[in-house]
C-alpha positions in Angstrom: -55.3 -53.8 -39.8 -57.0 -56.6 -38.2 -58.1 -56.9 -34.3 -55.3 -58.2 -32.0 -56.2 -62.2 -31.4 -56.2 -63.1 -27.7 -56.1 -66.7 -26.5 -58.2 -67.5 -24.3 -56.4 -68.7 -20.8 -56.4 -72.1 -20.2 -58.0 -73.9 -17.4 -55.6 -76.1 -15.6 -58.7 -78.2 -14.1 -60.3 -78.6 -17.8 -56.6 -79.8 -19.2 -56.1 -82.5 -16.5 -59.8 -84.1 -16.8 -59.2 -85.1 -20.2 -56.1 -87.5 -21.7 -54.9 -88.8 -25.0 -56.0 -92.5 -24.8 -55.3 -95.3 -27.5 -55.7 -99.0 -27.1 -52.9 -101.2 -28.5 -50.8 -104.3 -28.1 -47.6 -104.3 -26.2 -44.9 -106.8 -27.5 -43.1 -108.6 -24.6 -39.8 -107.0 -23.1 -37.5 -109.3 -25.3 -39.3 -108.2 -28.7 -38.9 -104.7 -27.7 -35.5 -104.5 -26.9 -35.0 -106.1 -30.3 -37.3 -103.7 -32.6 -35.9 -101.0 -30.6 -32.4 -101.7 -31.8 -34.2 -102.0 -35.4 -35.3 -98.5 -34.8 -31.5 -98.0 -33.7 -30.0 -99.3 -37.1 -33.0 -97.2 -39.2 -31.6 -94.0 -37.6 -28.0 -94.2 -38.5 -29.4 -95.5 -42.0 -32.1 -92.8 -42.4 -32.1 -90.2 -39.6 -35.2 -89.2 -37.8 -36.1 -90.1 -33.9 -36.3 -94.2 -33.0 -39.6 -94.4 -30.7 -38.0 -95.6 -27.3 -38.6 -99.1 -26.2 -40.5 -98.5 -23.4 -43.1 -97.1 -25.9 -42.8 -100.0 -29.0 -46.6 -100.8 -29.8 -48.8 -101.9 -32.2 -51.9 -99.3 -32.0 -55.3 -100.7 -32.6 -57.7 -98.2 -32.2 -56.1 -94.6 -31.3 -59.0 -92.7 -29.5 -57.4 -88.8 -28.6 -58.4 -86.8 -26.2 -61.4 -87.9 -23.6 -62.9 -87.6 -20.4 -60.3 -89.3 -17.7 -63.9 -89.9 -16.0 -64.5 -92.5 -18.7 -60.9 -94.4 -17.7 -62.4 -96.9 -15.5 -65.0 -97.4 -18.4 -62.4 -97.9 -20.8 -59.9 -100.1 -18.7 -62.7 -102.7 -18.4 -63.9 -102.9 -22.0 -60.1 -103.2 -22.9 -59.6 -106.1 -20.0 -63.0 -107.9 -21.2 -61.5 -108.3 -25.1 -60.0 -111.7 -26.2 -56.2 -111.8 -26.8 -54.6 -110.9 -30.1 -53.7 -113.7 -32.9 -50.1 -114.0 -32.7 -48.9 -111.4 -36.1 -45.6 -111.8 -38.0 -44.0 -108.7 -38.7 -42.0 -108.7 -42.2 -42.4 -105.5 -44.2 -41.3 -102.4 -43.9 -43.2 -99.7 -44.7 -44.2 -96.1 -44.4 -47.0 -93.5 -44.9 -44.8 -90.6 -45.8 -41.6 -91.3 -46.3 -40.3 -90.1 -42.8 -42.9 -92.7 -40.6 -40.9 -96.1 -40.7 -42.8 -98.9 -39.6 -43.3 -102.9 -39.6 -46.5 -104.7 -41.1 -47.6 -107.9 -42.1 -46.7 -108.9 -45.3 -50.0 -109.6 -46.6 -51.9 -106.1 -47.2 -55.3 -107.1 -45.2 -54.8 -107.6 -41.5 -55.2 -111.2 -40.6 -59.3 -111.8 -39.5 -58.5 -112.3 -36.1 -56.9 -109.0 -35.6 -60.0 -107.5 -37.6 -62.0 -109.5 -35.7 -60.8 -107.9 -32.4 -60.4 -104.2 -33.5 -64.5 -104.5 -34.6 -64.8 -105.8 -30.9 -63.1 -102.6 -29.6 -65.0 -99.9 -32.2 -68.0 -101.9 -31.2 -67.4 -101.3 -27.6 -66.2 -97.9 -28.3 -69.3 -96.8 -30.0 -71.3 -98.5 -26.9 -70.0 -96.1 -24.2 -70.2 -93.2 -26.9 -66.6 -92.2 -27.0 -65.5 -90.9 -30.4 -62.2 -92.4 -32.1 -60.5 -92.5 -34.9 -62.5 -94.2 -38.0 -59.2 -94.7 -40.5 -59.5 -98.4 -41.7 -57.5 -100.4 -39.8 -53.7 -101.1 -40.8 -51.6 -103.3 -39.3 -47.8 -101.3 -38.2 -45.6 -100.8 -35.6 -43.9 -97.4 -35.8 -40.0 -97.6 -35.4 -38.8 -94.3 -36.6 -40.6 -90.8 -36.9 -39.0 -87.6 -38.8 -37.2 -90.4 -41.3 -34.9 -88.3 -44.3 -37.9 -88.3 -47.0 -37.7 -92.1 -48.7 -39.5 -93.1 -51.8 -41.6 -96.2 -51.3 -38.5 -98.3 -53.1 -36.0 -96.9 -51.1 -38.6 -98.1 -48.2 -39.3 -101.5 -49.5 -35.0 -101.7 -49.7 -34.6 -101.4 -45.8 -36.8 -104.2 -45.0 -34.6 -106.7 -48.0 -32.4 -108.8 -45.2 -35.1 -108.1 -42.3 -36.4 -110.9 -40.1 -39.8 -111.5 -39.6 -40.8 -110.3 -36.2 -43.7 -112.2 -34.4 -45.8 -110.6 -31.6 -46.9 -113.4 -29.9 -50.6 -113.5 -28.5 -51.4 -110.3 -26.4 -53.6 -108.6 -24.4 -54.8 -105.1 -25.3 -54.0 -102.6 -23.5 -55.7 -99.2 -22.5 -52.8 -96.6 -22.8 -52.7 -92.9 -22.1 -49.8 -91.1 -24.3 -48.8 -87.7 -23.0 -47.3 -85.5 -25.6 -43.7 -84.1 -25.0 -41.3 -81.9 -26.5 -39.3 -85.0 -27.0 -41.4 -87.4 -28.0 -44.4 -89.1 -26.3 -44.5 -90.4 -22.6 -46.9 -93.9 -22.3 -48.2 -94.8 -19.2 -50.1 -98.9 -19.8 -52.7 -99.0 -18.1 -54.0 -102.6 -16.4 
């Protein structure tokens, strides 16, 4: 019989000096409301969760858990980046068949936004905070837990959908708090 496994306790003090950060572009209020009722329409097609429109983004580098010491760091590395390109929106896609989202059309991220996110790892790699090193892909996550859809079946939701253009934005610094629910986002200036 094996030994008993006993956790560790947590410390309360180490928990709340570290956050879940990730840097991404916010869409104005108007374009939210609108992919949010996307997500809406997806869910009574497909099921699954929409991701509330307070928390509609387009992430460009996700960088997990780090110091909340580093925060001021980060904010100003974030604030000292060049806006975003304007991107059009005009595929649906998704990496699982339950993750809906909305990309470009083209398959390569346009070489602004490439551009930019090099900027950020650049910067990243400068103040030594680790990230996330998947290639960049450009997609705005609308619906999570999704009934299980073949890539046709995907490609078929997106048939009558409008393009959707983020106009040219700021990055943002943004601290996501993991919920039982969902996520909680708290954008940080």
């Amino acid at each position: 019989m094996a030994a008993p496994r006993h956790r560790r306790p947590e410390d309360p003090g180490a928990l709340r000096a570290q956050a879940r950060y990730f840097v991404g572009l916010r869409p104005e209020a108007a374009v939210r409301r609108a992919l949010a009722a996307l997500a809406e329409s997806l869910v009574r097609r497909c099921g699954g969760r929409p991701v509330p429109e307070d928390n509609v983004h387009l992430t460009l580098v996700f960088i997990g858990a780090a110091p909340r010491a580093l925060e001021p760091e980060l904010r100003a590395l974030v604030a000292a980046l060049p806006p975003a390109p304007p991107i059009e929106l005009a595929r649906m896609g998704s990496f699982d068949g339950r993750l809906l989202w909305l990309g470009t059309a083209a398959p390569r991220p346009p070489a602004a936004l490439e551009a930019l996110v090099a900027q950020l790892a650049g910067g990243l790699d400068a103040l030594g905070v680790a990230f996330d090193r998947k290639p960049f892909r450009v997609h705005l996550t609308l619906v999570r837990g999704a009934r299980r859809l073949a890539p046709p079946a995907v490609a078929a939701l997106g048939q009558d959908l409008r393009p959707v253009t983020l106009g040219a934005a700021r990055a943002r610094l943004v601290e996501s708090e993991l919920l039982p629910g969902g996520s909680r986002h708290r954008w940080i200036d």
